[in-house]
ROVORO-367725 format. One record per residue (C-alpha): y, z, x. Coordinates in nm, 3 decimals. Example, Ala and Ser with C-alpha at 12.3 -4.5 7.8 and 13.67 -1.06 7.14 Angstrom:
BEGIN
<node><py>-0.450</py><pz>0.780</pz><px>1.230</px></node>
<node><py>-0.106</py><pz>0.714</pz><px>1.367</px></node>
# end
This chain:
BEGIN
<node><py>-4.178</py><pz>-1.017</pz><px>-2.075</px></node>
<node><py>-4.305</py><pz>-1.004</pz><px>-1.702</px></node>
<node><py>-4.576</py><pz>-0.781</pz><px>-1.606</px></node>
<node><py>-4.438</py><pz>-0.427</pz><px>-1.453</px></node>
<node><py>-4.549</py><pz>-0.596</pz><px>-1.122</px></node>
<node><py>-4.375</py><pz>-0.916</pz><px>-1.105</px></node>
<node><py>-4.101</py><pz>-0.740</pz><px>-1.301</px></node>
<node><py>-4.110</py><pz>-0.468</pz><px>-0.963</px></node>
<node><py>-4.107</py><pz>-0.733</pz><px>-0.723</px></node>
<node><py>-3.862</py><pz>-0.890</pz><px>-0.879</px></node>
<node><py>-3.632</py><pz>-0.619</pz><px>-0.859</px></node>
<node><py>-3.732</py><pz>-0.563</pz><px>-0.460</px></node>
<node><py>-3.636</py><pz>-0.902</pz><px>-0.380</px></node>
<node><py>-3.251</py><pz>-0.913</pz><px>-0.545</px></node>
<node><py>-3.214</py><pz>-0.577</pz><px>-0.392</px></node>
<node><py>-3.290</py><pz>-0.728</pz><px>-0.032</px></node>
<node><py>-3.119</py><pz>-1.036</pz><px>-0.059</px></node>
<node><py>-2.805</py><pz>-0.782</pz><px>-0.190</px></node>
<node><py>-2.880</py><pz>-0.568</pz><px>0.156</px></node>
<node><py>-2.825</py><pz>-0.892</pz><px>0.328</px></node>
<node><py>-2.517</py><pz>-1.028</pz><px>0.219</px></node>
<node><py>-2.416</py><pz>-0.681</pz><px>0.252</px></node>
<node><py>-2.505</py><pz>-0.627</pz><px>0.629</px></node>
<node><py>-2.261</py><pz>-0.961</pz><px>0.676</px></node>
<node><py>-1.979</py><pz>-0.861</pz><px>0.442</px></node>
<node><py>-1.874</py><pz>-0.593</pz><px>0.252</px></node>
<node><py>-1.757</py><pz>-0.799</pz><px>-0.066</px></node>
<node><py>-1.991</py><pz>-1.099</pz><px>-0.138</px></node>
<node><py>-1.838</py><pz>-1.424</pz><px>-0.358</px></node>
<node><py>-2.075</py><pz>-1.487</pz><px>-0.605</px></node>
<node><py>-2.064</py><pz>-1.807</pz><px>-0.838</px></node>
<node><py>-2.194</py><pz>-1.859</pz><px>-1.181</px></node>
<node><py>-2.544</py><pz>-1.927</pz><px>-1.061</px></node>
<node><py>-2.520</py><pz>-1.582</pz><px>-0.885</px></node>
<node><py>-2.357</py><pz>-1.375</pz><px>-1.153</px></node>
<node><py>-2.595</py><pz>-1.425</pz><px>-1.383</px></node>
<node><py>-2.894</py><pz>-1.344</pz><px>-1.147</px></node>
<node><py>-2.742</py><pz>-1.046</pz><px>-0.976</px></node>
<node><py>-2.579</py><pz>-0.889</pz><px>-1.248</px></node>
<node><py>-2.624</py><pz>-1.002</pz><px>-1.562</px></node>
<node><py>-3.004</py><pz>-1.066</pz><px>-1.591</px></node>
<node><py>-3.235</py><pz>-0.764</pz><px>-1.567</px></node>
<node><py>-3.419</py><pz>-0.640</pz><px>-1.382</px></node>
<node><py>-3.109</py><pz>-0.414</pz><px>-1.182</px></node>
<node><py>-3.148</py><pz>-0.026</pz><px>-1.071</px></node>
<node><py>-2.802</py><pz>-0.054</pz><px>-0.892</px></node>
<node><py>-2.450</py><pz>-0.087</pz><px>-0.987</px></node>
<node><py>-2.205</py><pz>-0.403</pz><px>-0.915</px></node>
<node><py>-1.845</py><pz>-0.363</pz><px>-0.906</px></node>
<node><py>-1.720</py><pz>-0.764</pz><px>-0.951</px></node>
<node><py>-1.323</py><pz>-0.823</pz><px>-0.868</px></node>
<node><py>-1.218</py><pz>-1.163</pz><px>-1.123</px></node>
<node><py>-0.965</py><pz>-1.300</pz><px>-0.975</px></node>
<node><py>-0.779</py><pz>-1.583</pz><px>-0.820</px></node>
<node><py>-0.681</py><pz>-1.661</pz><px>-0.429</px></node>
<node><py>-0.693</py><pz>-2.032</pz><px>-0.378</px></node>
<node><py>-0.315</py><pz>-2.090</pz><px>-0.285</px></node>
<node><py>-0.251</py><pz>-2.344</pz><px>-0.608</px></node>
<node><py>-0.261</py><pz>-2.040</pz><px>-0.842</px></node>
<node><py>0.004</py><pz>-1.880</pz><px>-0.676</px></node>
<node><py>-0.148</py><pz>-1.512</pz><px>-0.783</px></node>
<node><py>0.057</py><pz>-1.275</pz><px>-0.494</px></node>
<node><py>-0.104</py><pz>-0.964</pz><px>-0.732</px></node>
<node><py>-0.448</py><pz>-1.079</pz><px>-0.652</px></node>
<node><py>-0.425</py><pz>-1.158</pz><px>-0.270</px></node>
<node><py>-0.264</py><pz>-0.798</pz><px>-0.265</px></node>
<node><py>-0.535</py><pz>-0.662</pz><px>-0.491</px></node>
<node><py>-0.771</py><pz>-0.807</pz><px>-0.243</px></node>
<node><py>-0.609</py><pz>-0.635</pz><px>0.059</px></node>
<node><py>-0.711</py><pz>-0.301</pz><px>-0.130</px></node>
<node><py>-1.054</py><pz>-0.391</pz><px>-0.265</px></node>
<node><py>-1.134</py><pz>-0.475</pz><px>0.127</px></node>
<node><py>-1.030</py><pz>-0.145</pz><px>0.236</px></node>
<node><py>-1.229</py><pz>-0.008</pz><px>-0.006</px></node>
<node><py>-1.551</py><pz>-0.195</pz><px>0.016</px></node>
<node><py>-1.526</py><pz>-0.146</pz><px>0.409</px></node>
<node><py>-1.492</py><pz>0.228</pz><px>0.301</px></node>
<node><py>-1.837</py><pz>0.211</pz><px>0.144</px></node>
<node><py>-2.021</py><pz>-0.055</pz><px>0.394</px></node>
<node><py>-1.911</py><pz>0.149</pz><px>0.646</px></node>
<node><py>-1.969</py><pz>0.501</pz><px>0.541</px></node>
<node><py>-2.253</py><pz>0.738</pz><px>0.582</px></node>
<node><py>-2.361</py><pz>0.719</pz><px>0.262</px></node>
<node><py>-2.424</py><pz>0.384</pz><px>0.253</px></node>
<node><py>-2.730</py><pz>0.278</pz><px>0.024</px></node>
<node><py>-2.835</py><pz>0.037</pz><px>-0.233</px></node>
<node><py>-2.723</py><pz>0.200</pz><px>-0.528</px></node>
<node><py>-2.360</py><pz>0.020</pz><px>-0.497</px></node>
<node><py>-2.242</py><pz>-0.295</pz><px>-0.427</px></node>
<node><py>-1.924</py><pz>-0.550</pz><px>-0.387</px></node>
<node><py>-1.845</py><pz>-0.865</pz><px>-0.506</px></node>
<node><py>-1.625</py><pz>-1.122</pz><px>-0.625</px></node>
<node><py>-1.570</py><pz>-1.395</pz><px>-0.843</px></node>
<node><py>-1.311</py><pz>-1.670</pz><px>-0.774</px></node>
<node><py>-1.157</py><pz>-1.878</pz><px>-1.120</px></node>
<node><py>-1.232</py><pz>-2.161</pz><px>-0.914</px></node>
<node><py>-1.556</py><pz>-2.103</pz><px>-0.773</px></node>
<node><py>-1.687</py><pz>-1.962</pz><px>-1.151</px></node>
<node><py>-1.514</py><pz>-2.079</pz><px>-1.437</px></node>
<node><py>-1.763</py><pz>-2.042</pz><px>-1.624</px></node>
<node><py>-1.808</py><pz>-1.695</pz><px>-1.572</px></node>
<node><py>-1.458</py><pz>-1.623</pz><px>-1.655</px></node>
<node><py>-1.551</py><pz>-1.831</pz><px>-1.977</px></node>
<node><py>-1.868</py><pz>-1.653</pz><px>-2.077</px></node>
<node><py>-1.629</py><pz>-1.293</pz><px>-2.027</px></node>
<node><py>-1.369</py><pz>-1.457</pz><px>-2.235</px></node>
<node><py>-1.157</py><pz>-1.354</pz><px>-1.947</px></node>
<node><py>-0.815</py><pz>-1.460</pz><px>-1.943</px></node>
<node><py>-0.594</py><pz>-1.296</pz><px>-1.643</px></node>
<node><py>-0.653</py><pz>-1.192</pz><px>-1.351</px></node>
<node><py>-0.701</py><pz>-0.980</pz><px>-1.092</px></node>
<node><py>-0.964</py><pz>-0.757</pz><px>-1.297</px></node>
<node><py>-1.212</py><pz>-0.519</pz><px>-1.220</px></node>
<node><py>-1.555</py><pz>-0.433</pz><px>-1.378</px></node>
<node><py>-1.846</py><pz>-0.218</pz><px>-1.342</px></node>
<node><py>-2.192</py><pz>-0.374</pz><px>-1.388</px></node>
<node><py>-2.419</py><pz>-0.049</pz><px>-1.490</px></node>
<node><py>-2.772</py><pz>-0.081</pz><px>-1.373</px></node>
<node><py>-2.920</py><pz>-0.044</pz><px>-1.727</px></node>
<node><py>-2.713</py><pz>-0.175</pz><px>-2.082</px></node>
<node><py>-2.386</py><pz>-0.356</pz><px>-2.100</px></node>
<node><py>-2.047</py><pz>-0.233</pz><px>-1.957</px></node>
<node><py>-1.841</py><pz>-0.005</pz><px>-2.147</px></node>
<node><py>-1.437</py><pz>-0.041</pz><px>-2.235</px></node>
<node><py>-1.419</py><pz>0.255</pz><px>-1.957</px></node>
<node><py>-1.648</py><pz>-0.029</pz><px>-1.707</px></node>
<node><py>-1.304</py><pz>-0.222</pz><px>-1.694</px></node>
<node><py>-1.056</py><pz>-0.069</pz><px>-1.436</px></node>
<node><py>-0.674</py><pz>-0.008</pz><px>-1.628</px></node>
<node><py>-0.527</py><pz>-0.191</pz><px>-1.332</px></node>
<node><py>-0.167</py><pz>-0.186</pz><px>-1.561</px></node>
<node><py>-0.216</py><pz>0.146</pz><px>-1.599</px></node>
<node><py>-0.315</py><pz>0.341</pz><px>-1.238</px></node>
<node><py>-0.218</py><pz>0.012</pz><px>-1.014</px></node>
<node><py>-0.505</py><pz>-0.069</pz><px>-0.740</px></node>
<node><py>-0.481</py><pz>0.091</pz><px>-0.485</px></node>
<node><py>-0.803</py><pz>0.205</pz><px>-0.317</px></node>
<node><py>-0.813</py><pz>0.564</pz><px>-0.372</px></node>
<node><py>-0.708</py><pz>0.476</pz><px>-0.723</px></node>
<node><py>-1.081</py><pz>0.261</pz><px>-0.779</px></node>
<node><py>-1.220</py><pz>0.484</pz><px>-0.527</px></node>
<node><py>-1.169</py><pz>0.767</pz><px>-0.841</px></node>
<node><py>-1.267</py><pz>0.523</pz><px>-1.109</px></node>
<node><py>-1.627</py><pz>0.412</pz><px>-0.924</px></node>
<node><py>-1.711</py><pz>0.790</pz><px>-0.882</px></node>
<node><py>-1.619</py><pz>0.809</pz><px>-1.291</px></node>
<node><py>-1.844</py><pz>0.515</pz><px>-1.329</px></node>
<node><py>-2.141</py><pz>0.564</pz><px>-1.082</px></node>
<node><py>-2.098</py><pz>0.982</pz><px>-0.935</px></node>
<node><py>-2.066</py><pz>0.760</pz><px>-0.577</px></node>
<node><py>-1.810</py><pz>0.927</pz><px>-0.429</px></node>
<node><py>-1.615</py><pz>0.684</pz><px>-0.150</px></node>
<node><py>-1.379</py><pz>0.797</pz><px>0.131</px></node>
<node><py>-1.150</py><pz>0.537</pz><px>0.158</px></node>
<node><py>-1.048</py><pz>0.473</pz><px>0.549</px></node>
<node><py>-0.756</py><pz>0.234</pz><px>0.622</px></node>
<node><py>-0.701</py><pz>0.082</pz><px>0.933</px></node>
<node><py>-0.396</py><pz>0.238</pz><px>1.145</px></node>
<node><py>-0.091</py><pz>0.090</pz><px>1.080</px></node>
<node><py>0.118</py><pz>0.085</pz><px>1.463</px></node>
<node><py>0.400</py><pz>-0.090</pz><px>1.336</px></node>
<node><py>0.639</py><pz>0.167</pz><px>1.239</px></node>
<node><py>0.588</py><pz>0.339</pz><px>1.604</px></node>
<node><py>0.619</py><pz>0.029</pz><px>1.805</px></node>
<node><py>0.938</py><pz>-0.029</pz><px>1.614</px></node>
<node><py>1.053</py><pz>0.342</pz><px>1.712</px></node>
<node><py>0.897</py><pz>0.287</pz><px>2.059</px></node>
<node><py>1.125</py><pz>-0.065</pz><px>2.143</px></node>
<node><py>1.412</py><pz>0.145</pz><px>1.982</px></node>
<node><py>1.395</py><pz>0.401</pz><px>2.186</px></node>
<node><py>1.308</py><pz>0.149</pz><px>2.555</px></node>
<node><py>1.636</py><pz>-0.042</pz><px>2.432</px></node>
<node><py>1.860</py><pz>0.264</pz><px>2.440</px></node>
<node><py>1.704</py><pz>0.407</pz><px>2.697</px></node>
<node><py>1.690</py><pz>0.128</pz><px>2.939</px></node>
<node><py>2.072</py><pz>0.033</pz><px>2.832</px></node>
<node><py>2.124</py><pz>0.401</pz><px>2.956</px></node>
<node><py>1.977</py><pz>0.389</pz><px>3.219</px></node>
<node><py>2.155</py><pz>0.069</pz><px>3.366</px></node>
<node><py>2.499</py><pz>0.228</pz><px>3.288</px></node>
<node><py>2.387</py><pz>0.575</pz><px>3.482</px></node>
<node><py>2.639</py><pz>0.589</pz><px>3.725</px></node>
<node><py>2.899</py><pz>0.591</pz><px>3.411</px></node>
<node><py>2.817</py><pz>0.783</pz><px>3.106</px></node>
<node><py>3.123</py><pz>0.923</pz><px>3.075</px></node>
<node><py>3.182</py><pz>0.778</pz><px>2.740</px></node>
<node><py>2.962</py><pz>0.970</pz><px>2.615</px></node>
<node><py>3.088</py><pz>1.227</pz><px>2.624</px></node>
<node><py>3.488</py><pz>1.118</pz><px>2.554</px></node>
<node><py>3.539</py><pz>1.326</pz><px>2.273</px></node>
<node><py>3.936</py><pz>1.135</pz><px>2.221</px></node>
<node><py>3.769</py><pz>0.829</pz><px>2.233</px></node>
<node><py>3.525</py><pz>0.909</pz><px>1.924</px></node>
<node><py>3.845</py><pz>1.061</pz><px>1.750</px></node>
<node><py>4.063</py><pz>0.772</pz><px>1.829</px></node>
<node><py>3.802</py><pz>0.570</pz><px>1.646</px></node>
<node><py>3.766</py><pz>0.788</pz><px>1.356</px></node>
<node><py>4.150</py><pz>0.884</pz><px>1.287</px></node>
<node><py>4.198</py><pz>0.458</pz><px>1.298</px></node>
<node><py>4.007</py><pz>0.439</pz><px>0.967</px></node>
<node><py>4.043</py><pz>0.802</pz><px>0.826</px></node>
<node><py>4.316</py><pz>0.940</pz><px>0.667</px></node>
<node><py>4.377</py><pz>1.297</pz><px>0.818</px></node>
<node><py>4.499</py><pz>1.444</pz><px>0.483</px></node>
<node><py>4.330</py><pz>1.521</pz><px>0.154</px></node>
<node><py>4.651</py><pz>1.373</pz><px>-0.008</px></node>
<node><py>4.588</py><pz>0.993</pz><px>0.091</px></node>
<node><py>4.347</py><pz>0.726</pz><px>0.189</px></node>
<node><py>4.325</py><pz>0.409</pz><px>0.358</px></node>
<node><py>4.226</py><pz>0.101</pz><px>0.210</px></node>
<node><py>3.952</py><pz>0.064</pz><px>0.485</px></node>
<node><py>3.826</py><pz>0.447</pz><px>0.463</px></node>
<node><py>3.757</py><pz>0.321</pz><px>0.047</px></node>
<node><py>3.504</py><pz>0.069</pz><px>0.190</px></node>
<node><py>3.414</py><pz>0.338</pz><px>0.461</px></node>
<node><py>3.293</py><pz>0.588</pz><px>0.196</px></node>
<node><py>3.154</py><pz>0.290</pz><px>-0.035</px></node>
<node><py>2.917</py><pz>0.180</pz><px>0.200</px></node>
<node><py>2.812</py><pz>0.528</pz><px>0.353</px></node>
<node><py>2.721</py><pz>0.612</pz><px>-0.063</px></node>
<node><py>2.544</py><pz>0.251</pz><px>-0.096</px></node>
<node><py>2.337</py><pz>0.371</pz><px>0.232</px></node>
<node><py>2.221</py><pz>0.737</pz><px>0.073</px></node>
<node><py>2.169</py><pz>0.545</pz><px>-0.261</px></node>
<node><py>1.943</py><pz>0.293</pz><px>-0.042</px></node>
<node><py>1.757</py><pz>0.577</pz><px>0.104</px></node>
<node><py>1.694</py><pz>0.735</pz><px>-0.257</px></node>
<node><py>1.593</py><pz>0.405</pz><px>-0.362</px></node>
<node><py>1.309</py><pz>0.394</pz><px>-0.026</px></node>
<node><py>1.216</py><pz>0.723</pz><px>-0.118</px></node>
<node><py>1.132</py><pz>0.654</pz><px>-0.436</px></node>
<node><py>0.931</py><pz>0.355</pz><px>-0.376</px></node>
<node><py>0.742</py><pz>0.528</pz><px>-0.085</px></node>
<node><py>0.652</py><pz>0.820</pz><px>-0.363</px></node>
<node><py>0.572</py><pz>0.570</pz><px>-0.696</px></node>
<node><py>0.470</py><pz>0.250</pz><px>-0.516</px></node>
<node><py>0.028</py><pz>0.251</pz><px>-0.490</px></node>
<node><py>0.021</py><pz>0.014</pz><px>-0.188</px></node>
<node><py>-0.075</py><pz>0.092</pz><px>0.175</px></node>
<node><py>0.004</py><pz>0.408</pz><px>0.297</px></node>
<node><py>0.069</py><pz>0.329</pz><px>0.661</px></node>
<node><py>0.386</py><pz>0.133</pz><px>0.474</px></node>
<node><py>0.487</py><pz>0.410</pz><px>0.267</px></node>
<node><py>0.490</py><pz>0.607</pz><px>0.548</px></node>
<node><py>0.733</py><pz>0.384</pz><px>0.700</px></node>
<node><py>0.909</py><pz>0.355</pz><px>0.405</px></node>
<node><py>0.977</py><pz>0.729</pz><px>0.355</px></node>
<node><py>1.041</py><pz>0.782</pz><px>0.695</px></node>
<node><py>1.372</py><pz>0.492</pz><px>0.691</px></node>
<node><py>1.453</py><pz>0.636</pz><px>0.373</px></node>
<node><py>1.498</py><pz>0.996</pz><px>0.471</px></node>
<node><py>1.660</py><pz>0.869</pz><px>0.779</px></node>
<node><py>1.879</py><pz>0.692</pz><px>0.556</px></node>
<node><py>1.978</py><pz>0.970</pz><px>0.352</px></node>
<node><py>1.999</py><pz>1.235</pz><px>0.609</px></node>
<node><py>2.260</py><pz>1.056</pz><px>0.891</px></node>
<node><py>2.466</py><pz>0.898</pz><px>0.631</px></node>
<node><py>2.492</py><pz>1.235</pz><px>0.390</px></node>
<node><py>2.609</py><pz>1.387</pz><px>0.711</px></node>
<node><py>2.854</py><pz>1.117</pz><px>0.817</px></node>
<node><py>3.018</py><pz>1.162</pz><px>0.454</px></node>
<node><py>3.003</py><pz>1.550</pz><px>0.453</px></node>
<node><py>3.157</py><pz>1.546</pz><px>0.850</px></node>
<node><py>3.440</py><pz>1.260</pz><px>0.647</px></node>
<node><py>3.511</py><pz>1.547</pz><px>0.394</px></node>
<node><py>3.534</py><pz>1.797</pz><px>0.656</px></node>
<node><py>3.809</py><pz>1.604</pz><px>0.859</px></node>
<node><py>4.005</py><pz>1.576</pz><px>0.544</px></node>
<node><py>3.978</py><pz>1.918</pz><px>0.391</px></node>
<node><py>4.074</py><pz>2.132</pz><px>0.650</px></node>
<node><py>3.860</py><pz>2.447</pz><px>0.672</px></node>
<node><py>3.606</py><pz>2.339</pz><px>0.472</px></node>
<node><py>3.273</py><pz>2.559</pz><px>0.607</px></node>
<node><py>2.950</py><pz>2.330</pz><px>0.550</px></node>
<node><py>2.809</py><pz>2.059</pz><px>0.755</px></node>
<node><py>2.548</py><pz>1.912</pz><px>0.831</px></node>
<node><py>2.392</py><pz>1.738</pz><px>1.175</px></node>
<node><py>2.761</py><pz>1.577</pz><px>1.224</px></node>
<node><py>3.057</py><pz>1.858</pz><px>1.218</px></node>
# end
C-alpha cells in the first residue's frame, strides 16, 4: 500500500493524462495495457463508461459500427457541454486491439456497454440492457445519469437531407413549370384528368375492370407502406433526423393515397358525402 501521497499523485496524474486524450477526442481506444491502469486498478475518483465492441471490417458487426454512430453523439454531447468535468469519461475497447480484456470480462458478444464506478466493482445494473432499451443516445444518456447523477443533453448534428430532397423536388417542378409557362393549360383540363380516370375506372358500383383491381391493390399496398414507415419512425431508436424523414414519407404516404382511394369510391358510389384532399 502506497503512502496517501504517492497514492494522491497518483491519482492527479491518470486524471490529467484522461483530460488530455479527452481535449483530442471525446471517446479514447484504450488497450489492455490501458484498461487495466485507467479503470481497473485503483486509485480512480471518476467514472468510465467503456463501449466492447468490434469495428475492424473482418468482423462484419453492422450493430456495432451503428452503436458507435450513437455512442459518438453522445460522448460529443458530454465533451462538448457546459458541464464538462473530470468526473466522466469515454472510451473504447476494440476485440482486436484487447482480447485480452474481453478475456479477463469473460465477454463474449458485442457491442456492450459498462460503467466503471470510481470506488468497488460494477454492478449487474453497470451493464447497459442494450437488447432491452436499444442504444440510442438518449437511451444511455438515461442510464449514465442512473449510474453517475451526470445528467447529459444529447445534441445531434442537423440532418439536411430530407429538405434538400424536398428542396430539388420542388426546383424540378417548378423549373419544368416554369419552361412550359406560356401553356399550362393542362392543368387545368378537367376532361383530360377524367378521360384518364374513366379509362381505368369503372363508373358503376356494379362492375370493375381488371386494371382498376391492380389500381386499388397498389393504392392499399402504398397506405400499408406508409403504416409500415410510421411505425418504424415511432419504435425504431436510431437517429432522429431519419425518423423524421421517415414519418414525414410515411404520412405522406398514407394521406395522398387514402385520398386517391376514398375520391375512387366516390366516383363509383354516386352521392357518397366524404372526401378527403381529392373529391
Amino acid at each position: 500500500m502506497g503512502s496517501p501521497v504517492s497514492t494522491q499523485n497518483l491519482l492527479a496524474e491518470k486524471v490529467e493524462q484522461l483530460m488530455e486524450w479527452s481535449s483530442r477526442r471525446s471517446i479514447f481506444r484504450m488497450n489492455g495495457d490501458k484498461f487495466r491502469k485507467f479503470i481497473k486498478a485503483p486509485p480512480r475518483n471518476y467514472s468510465m463508461i467503456v463501449m466492447f465492441t468490434a469495428l475492424q471490417p473482418q468482423r462484419q458487426c453492422s450493430v456495432c459500427r451503428q452503436a458507435n454512430e450513437e455512442y459518438q453523439i453522445l460522448a460529443n454531447s458530454w465533451r462538448y457541454s457546459s458541464a464538462f468535468c473530470n468526473k466522466l469519461f469515454f472510451s473504447m475497447v476494440d476485440y482486436d486491439e484487447g482480447t485480452d480484456v474481453f478475456q479477463q470480462l469473460n465477454m463474449n458478444s458485442a457491442p456492450t456497454f459498462m460503467h466503471f464506478p470510481p470506488k468497488g466493482r460494477p454492478k449487474r445494473a453497470d451493464t447497459f440492457d442494450l437488447q432491452r432499451i436499444g442504444f440510442a443516445a438518449e437511451q444511455l444518456a438515461k442510464w449514465i445519469a442512473d449510474r453517475t447523477d451526470v445528467h447529459i443533453r444529447v445534441f445531434r448534428p442537423p440532418n439536411y437531407s430530407g429538405t434538400i430532397a424536398l428542396a430539388l423536388l420542388v426546383s424540378l417542378v417548378g423549373g419544368l413549370l416554369y419552361l412550359r409557362r406560356n401553356n399550362l393549360e393542362f392543368i387545368y383540363n378537367k376532361t383530360g384528368w377524367a378521360m384518364v380516370s374513366l379509362s381505368y375506372i369503372h363508373g358503376s358500383s356494379q362492375a370493375q375492370f381488371v386494371a382498376e383491381s391492380h389500381i386499388i391493390l397498389v393504392l392499399n399496398a402504398a397506405i400499408t407502406m406508409g403504416m409500415v414507415l410510421l411505425n418504424e419512425a415511432a419504435t425504431s431508436k436510431g437517429d432522429v433526423g431519419k425518423r423524421r424523414i421517415i414519418c414525414l414519407v410515411g404520412l405522406g404516404l398514407v394521406v395522398f393515397f387514402f385520398s386517391f382511394l376514398l375520391s375512387i369510391f366516390r366516383s363509383k358510389y354516386h352521392g357518397y358525402p366524404y372526401s378527403f384532399l381529392i373529391k
